[in-house]
VODREN-382576 format. One record per residue (C-alpha): chain; x, y, z; residue number from 1; residue in three letters. Coordinates in steps of 0.5 Angstrom, whole numbers, plus 500, padded with zeros to 3 digits. Layout:
REM residues N
chain px py pz resi resn
A X Y Z NUM Ala
...
REM end
This chain:
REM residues 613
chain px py pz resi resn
A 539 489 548 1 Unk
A 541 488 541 2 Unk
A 543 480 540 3 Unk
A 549 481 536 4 Unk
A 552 487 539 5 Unk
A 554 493 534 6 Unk
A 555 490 527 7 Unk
A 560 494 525 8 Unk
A 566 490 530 9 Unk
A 564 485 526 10 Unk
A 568 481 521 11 Unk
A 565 479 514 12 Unk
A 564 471 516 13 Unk
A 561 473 522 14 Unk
A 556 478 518 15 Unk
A 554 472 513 16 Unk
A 552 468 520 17 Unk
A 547 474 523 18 Unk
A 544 475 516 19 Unk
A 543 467 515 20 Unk
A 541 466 524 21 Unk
A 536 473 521 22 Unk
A 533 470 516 23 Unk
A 532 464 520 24 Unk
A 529 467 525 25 Unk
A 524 471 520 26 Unk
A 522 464 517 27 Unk
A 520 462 523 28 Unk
A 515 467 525 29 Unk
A 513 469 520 30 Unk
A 511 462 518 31 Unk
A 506 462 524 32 Unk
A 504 470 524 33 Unk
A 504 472 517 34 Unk
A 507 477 513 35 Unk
A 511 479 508 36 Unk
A 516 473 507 37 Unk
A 520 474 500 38 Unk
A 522 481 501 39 Unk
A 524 481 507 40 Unk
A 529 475 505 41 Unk
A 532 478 499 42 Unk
A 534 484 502 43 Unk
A 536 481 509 44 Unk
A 544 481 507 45 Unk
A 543 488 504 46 Unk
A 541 490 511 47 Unk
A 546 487 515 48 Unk
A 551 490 510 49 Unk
A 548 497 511 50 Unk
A 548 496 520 51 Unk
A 556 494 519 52 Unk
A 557 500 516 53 Unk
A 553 505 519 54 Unk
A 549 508 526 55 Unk
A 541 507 525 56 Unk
A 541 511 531 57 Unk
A 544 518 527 58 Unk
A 544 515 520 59 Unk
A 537 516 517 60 Unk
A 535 509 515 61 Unk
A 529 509 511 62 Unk
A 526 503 507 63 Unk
A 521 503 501 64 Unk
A 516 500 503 65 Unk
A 518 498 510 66 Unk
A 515 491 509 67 Unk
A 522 489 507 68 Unk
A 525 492 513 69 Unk
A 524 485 518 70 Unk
A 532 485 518 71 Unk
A 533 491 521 72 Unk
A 528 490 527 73 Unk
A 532 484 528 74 Unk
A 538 486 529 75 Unk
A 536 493 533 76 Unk
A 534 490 539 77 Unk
A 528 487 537 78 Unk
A 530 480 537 79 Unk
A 527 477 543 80 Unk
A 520 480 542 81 Unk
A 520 479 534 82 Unk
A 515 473 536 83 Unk
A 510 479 536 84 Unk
A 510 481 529 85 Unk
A 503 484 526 86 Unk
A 501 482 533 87 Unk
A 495 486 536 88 Unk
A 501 490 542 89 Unk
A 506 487 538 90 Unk
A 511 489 533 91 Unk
A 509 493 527 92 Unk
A 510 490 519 93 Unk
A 513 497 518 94 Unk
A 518 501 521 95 Unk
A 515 505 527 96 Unk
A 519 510 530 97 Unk
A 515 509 537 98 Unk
A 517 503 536 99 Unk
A 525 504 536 100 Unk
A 530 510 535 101 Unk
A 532 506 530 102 Unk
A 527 507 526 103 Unk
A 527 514 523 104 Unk
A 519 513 518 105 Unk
A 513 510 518 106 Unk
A 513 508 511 107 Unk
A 507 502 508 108 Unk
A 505 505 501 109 Unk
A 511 505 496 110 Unk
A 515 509 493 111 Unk
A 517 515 499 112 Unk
A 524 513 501 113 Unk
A 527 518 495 114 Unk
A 524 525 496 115 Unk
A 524 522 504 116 Unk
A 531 521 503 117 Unk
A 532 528 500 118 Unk
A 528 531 505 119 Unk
A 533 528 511 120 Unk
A 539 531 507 121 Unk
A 536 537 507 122 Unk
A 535 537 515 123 Unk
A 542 535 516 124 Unk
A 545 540 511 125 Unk
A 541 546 515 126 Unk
A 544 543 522 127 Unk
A 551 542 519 128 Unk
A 551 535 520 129 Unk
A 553 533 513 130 Unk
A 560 530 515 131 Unk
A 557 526 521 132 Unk
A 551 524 518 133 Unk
A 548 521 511 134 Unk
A 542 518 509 135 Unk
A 540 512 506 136 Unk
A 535 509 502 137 Unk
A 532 502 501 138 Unk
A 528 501 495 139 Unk
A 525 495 491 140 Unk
A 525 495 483 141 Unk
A 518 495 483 142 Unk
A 517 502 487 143 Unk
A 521 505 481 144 Unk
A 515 505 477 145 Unk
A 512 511 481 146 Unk
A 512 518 479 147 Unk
A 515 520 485 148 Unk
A 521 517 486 149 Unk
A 523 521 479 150 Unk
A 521 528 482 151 Unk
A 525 525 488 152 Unk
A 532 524 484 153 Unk
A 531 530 480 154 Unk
A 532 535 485 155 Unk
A 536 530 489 156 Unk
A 541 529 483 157 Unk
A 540 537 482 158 Unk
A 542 539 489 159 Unk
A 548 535 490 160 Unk
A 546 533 497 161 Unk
A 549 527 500 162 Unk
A 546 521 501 163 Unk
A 546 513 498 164 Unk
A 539 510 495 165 Unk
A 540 502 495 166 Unk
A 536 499 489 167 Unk
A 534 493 490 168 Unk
A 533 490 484 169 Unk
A 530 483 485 170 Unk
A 525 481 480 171 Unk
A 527 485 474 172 Unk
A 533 489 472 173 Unk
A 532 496 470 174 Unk
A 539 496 468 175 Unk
A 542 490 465 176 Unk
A 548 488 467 177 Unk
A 551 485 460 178 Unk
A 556 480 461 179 Unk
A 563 480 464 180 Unk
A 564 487 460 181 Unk
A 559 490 465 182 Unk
A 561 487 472 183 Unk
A 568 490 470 184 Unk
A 565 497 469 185 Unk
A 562 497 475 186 Unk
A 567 496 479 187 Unk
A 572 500 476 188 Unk
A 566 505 477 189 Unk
A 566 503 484 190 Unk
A 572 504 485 191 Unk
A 576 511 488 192 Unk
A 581 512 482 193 Unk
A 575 511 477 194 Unk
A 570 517 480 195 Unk
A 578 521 481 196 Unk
A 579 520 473 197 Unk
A 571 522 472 198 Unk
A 572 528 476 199 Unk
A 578 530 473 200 Unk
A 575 529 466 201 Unk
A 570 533 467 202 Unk
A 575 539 469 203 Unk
A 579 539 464 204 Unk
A 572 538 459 205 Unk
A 569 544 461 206 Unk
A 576 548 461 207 Unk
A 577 547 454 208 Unk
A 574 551 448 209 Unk
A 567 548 445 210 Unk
A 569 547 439 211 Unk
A 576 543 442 212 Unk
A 571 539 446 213 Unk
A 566 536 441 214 Unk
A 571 529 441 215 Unk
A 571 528 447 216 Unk
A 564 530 451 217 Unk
A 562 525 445 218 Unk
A 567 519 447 219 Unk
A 564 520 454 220 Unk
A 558 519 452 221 Unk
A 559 514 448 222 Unk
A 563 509 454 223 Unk
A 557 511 459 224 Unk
A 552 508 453 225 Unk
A 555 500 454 226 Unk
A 555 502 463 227 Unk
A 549 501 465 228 Unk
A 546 507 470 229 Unk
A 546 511 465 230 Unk
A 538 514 467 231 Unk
A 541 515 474 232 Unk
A 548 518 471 233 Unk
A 543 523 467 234 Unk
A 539 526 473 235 Unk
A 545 528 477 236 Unk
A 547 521 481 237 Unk
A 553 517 481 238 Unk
A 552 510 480 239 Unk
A 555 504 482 240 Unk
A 553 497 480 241 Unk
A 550 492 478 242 Unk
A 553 488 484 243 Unk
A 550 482 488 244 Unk
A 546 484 493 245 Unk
A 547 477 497 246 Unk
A 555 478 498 247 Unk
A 556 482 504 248 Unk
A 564 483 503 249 Unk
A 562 487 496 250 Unk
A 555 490 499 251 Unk
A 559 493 505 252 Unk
A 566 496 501 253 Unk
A 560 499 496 254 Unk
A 557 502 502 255 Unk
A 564 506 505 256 Unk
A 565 507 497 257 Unk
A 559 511 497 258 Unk
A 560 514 503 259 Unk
A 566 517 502 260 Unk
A 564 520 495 261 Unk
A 559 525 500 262 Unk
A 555 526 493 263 Unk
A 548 522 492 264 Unk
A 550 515 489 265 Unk
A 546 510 487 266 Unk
A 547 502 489 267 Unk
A 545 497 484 268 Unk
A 544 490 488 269 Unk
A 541 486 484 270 Unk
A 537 480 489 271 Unk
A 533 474 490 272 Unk
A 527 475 493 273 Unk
A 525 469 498 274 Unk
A 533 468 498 275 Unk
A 535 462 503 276 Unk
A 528 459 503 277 Unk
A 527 455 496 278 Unk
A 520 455 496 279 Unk
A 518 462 497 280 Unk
A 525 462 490 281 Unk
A 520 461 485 282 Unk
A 518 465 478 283 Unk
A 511 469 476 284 Unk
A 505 467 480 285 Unk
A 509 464 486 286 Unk
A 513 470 486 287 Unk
A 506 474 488 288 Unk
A 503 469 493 289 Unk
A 510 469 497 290 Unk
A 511 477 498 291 Unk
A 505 477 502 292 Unk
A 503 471 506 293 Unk
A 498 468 512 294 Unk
A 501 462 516 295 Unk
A 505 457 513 296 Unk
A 508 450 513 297 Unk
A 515 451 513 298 Unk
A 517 444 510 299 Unk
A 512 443 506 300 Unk
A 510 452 505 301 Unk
A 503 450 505 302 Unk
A 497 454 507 303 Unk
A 495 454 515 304 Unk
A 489 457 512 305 Unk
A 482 455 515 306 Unk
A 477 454 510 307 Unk
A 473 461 510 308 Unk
A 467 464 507 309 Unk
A 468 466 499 310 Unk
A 471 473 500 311 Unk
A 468 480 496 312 Unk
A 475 480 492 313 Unk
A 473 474 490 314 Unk
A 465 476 489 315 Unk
A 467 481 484 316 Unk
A 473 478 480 317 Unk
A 467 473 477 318 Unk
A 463 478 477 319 Unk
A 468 483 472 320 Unk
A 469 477 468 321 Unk
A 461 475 468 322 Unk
A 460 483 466 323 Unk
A 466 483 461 324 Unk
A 464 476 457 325 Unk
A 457 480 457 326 Unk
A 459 487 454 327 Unk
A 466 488 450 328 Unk
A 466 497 452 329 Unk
A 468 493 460 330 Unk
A 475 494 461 331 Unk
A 480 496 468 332 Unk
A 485 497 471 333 Unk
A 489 497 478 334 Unk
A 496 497 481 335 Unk
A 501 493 482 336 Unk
A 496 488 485 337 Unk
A 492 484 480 338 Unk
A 491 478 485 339 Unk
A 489 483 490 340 Unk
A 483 486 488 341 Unk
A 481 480 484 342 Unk
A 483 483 476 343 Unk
A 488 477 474 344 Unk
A 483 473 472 345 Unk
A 479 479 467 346 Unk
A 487 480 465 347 Unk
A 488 473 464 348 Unk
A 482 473 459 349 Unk
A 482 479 456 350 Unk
A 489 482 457 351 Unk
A 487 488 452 352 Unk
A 482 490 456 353 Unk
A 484 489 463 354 Unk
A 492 493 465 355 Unk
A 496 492 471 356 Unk
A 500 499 470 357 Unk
A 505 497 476 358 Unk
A 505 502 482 359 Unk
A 502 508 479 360 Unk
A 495 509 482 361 Unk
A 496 517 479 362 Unk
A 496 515 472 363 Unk
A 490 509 473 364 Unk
A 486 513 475 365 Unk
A 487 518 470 366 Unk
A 489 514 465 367 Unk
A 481 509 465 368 Unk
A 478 518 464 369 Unk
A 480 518 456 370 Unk
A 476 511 456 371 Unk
A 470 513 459 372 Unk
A 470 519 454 373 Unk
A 470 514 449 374 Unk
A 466 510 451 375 Unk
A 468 505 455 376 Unk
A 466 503 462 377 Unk
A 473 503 467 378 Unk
A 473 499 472 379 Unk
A 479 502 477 380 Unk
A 481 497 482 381 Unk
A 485 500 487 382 Unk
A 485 498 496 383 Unk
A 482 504 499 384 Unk
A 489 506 503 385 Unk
A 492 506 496 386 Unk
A 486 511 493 387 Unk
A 488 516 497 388 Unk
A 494 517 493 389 Unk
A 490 518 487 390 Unk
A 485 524 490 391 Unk
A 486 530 486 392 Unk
A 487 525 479 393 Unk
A 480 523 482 394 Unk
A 478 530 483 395 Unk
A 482 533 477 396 Unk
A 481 528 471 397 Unk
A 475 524 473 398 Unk
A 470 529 477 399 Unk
A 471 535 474 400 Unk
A 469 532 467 401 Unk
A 464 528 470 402 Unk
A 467 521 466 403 Unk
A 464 514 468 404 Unk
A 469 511 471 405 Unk
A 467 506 477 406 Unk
A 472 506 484 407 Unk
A 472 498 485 408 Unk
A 474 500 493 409 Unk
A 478 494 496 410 Unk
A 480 493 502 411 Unk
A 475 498 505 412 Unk
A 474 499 513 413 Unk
A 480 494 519 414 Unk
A 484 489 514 415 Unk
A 487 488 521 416 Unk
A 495 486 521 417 Unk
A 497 491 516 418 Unk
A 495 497 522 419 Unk
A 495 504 521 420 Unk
A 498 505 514 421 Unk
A 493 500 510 422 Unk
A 486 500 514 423 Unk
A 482 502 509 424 Unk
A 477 508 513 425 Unk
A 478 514 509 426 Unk
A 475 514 503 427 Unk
A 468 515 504 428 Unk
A 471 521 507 429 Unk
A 474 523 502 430 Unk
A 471 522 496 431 Unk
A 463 526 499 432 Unk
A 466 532 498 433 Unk
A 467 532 491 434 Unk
A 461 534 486 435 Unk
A 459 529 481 436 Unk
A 461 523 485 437 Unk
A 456 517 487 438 Unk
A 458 513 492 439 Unk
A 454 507 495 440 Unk
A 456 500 497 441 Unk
A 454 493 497 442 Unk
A 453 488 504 443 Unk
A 453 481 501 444 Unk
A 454 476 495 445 Unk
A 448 478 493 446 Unk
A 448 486 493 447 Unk
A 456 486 491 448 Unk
A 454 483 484 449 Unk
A 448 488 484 450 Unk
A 452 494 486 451 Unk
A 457 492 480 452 Unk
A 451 491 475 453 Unk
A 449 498 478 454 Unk
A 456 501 476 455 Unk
A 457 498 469 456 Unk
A 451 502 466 457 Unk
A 452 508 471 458 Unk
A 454 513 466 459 Unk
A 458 519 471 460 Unk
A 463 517 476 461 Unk
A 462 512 482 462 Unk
A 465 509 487 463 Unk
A 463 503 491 464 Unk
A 466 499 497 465 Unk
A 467 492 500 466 Unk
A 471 489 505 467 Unk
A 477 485 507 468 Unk
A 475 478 508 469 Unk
A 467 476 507 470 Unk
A 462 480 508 471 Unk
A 458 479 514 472 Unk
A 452 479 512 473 Unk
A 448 474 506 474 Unk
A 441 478 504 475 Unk
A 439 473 499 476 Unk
A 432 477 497 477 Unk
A 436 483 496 478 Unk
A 433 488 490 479 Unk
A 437 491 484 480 Unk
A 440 497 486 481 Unk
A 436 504 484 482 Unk
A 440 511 485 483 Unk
A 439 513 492 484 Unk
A 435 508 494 485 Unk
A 435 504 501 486 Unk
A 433 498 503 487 Unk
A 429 496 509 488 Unk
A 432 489 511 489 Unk
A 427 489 518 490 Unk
A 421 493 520 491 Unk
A 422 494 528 492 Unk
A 419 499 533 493 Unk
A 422 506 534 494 Unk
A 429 505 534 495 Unk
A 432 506 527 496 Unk
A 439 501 526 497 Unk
A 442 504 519 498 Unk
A 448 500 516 499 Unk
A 452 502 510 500 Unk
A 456 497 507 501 Unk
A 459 492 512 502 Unk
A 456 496 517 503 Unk
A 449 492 516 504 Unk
A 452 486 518 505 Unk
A 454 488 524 506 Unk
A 448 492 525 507 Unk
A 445 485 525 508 Unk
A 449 481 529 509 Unk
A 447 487 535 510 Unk
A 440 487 534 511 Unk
A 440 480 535 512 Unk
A 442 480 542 513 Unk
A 438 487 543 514 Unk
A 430 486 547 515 Unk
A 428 490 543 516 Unk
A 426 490 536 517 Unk
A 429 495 531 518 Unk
A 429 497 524 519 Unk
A 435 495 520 520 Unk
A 436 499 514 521 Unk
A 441 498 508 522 Unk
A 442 505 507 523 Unk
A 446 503 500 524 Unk
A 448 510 498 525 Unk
A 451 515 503 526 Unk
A 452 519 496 527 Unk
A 445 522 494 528 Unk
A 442 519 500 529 Unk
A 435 517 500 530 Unk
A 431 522 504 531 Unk
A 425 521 502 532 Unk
A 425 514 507 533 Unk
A 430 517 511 534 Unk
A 424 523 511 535 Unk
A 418 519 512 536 Unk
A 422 514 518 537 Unk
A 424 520 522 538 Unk
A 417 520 523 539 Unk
A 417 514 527 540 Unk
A 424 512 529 541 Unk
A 427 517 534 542 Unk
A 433 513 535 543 Unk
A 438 512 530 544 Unk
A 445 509 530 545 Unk
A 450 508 525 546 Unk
A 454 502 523 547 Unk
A 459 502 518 548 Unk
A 466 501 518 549 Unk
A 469 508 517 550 Unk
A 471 514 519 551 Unk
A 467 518 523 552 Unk
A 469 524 521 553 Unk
A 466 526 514 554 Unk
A 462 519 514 555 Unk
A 456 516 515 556 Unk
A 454 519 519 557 Unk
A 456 526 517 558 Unk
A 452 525 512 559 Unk
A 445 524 516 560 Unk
A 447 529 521 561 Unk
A 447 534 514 562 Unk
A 441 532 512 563 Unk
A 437 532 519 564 Unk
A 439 540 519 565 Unk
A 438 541 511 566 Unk
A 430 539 513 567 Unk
A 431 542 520 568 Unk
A 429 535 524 569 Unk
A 431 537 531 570 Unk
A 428 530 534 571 Unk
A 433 525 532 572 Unk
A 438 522 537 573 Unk
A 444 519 533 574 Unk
A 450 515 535 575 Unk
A 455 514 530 576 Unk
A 459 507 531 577 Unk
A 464 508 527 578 Unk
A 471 509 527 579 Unk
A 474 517 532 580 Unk
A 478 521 529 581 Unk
A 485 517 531 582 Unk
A 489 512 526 583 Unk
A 488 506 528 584 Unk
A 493 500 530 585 Unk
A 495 493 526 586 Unk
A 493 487 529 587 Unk
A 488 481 529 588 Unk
A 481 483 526 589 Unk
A 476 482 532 590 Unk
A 482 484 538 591 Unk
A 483 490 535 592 Unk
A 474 492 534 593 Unk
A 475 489 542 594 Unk
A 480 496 543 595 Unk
A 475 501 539 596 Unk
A 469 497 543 597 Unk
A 466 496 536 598 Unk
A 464 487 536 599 Unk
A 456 486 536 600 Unk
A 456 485 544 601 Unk
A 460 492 546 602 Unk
A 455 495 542 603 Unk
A 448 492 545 604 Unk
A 451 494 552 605 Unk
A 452 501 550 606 Unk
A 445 502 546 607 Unk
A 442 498 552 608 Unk
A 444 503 557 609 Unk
A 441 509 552 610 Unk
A 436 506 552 611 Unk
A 434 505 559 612 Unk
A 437 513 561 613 Unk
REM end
């Protein structure tokens, strides 16, 4: 049951009270669970004024990206359970429509809301459904940076079907507002009698002559040169705005506006991020900190962080830095997240040499191709989810021209309370199938610097691939990297344990509670495998079992299985531990293991009873 009943009954005092009681409520929680904090604030009062003026149920609410949709889960009856937010069977951090039927799409990478928009405006168009139904979009600045919301709004702007795109506007302004003369404009652009006159004076303009029409079509132009919107208006949207995105009165007679236009408007609205809780209402840095956070003190907004292992972003920030002092042809690039793949220190120092060039991770990837042929050696550092989105630039603009750029793969296997759009399982997969590609991955402090050392004079594509958080295990004697070679960490009997990143850790720990004493390798390279010692153990080892924390299909133990049939080897029995072909759900690390029956002890149980069959 919805706590507030149905937005739409009530008056503009008793929003501003739900939007302040909703902001409450995802401060608390979000303090004791972690989330995304400051988005969610900031566009707390834009939602509510989206719920008092349309039906979630048959309107198409779609959020870009969904981690700024906390407010909508609250005011559709999931007040009572919020509490569960990014808890293992709780309440996703996304929109989930198996969560609610209020939610019409899953959305955890950015910059989708448009064409999702478009393509909902299609759908209804087609059912006949247009004076019923509109779609509406919620976008933050920052997704603007993406190719893909142009090539929405092109064909949305070409069409003409109805829909509304709120642009969330909290950190930069992509239209700046210029002073009292602009807010004006704006809403006489807002306006009925303004968008009648427009539509009139179009009529008349491409009634007259040409040559009768040259003053006016260029006094047109020039009284849209002081509006602002004008990119919007050129690719085919009505613009309203800027307006302030925490009035809910001016946000919900903006939204009756847009929708009584029946054509796609775009809203302006321009907000604070962390609205409501002043220590998440900072600039720069502490901005970045808030979007995402772990639990926090409310009163104070300090961490509830326990002390924890160094992890591997951090291993390979210094590590870039070390590499970068040493050799001047070393740069890199990410997306949007410098502070989450650890580039913001080799940027700080040497920011002509290391780029943030915002949420684009088509254009990073191909973008470090023209380096590599110069000369330089790339470093592209991209989450393993976000990679995806660069595949056929990795395909088309690297590969296909065998340049050296380096994948520094982030985030690689469970990264836990983010779920099933950010777990990181698939690029082993994806990228063993493209032809002049290596693949490898460190397991430890030690072999993380040795994998980069390895990477920086590697002279054709590469990708290697490290974890959320710690690695699990600390090989202190490790050997530097050679291409496809392996290495043995414990000699042992006849069963063969083959860890490959990550893996090896847990391939340790389930050794430990084993009676017998297998072999542990560190197979180090999936891509070229090292088959002259997988060769000569397939010898000795009749058992092998695979450990790494990625997707079975097309993974590691893909690769082995490959190889044993290339050569024939007909006597090797192989279980895979990794990842069955489902996407896989958000929640604490070890609870959501537990789920796939993957922690160290299931698995010593289960290699115990195989062995005594």
């Amino acid at each position: 049951m919805n706590k507030f009943g149905d937005l739409k009954t009530k008056s503009i005092k008793e929003l501003e009270e739900i939007a302040q009681q909703v902001r409450q409520k995802i401060l608390e929680t979000v303090s004791k669970n972690g989330g995304h904090l400051s988005s969610s604030l900031g566009a707390t009062d834009i939602i509510v004024a989206m719920h008092a003026v349309f039906d979630a149920t048959k309107n198409p609410f779609i959020f870009d990206v969904s981690h700024q949709a906390y407010a909508h889960k609250l005011v559709t009856n999931r007040w009572d359970n919020f509490d569960t937010l990014r808890q293992f069977s709780g309440l996703s951090g996304y929109t989930k429509p198996k969560e609610s039927k209020s939610d019409y799409y899953m959305a955890g990478h950015s910059s989708t809301s448009i064409s999702i928009a478009t393509g909902a405006a299609k759908a209804i168009a087609l059912k006949g459904e247009d004076d019923e139904r509109l779609p509406l979009a919620l976008i933050g600045d920052g997704s603007m940076s993406a190719g893909m919301v142009y090539e929405a709004m092109n064909e949305l702007g070409d069409r003409k079907y109805p829909a509304i795109i709120i642009l969330n506007d909290n950190e930069m302004s992509i239209a700046s507002p210029i002073g009292a003369l602009s807010r004006i404009l704006s809403q006489k652009m807002a306006s009925p009698f303004y968008q009648k006159f427009k539509a009139k004076t179009k009529e008349m303009l491409d009634a007259l002559p040409d040559g009768a029409t040259y003053l006016a079509k260029r006094f047109e132009e020039s009284f849209h040169l002081i509006t602002p919107g004008i990119l919007f208006e050129e690719l085919g949207l009505e613009y309203i705005g800027p307006i302030d995105g925490h009035n809910i009165e001016s946000l919900v007679e903006t939204l009756k506006l847009a929708r009584d236009l029946k054509r796609p408007v775009i809203i302006h609205a321009q907000t604070t991020k962390g609205k409501g809780y002043e220590v998440a209402e900072g600039s720069g840095s502490d901005k970045e900190h808030w979007h995402g956070v772990g639990a926090f003190d409310v009163e104070t907004g300090n961490s509830k962080k326990k002390s924890a292992p160094k992890a591997s972003t951090a291993i390979f920030s210094e590590t870039l830095v070390e590499l970068a002092d040493r050799d001047e042809k070393v740069v890199g690039v990410t997306a949007a997240m410098p502070s989450g793949t650890g580039l913001s220190e080799a940027m700080a120092k040497y920011p002509n040499r290391f780029w943030d060039v915002a949420i684009a991770e088509q254009h990073a990837v191909t973008s470090m191709g023209p380096l590599a042929k110069e000369g330089f050696k790339p470093f592209c550092a991209i989450y393993s989810t976000f990679l995806q989105r660069g595949y056929d630039q990795v395909i088309h603009d690297i590969c296909l021209m065998n340049l050296g750029v380096a994948f520094a793969i982030d985030r690689a296997g469970i990264v836990g309370e983010d779920g099933e759009t950010h777990q990181g399982v698939f690029d082993i997969s994806f990228l063993r199938a493209i032809p002049n590609m290596t693949i490898f991955a460190p397991s430890s402090d030690t072999t993380m610097k040795l994998a980069m050392e390895f990477a920086k004079d590697f002279p054709t594509p590469c990708a290697f691939r490290y974890p959320r958080g710690a690695f699990t295990s600390q090989d202190e004697n490790a050997t530097p990297f050679e291409l496809g070679k392996s290495h043995v960490l414990q000699e042992g009997e006849d069963i063969l344990f083959i860890g490959y990143g990550n893996g090896v850790g847990r391939a340790e720990e389930t050794a430990k509670l084993l009676k017998a004493n297998p072999t542990i390798l560190d197979l180090r390279f999936v891509k070229p495998l090292d088959k002259e010692s997988l060769l000569s153990l397939a010898q000795t080892h009749k058992k092998w079992y695979v450990f790494s924390d990625s997707a079975k299909m097309g993974g590691v133990g893909s690769a082995l299985l490959e190889f044993l049939n290339e050569l024939k080897i007909s006597d090797i029995e192989l279980d895979s531990f990794e990842y069955e072909d489902n996407f896989i759900t958000h929640g604490n690390t070890k609870l959501v293991e537990e789920s796939l029956g993957i922690l160290p002890e299931q698995l010593a149980k289960k290699i115990e009873g195989k062995n005594n069959d």
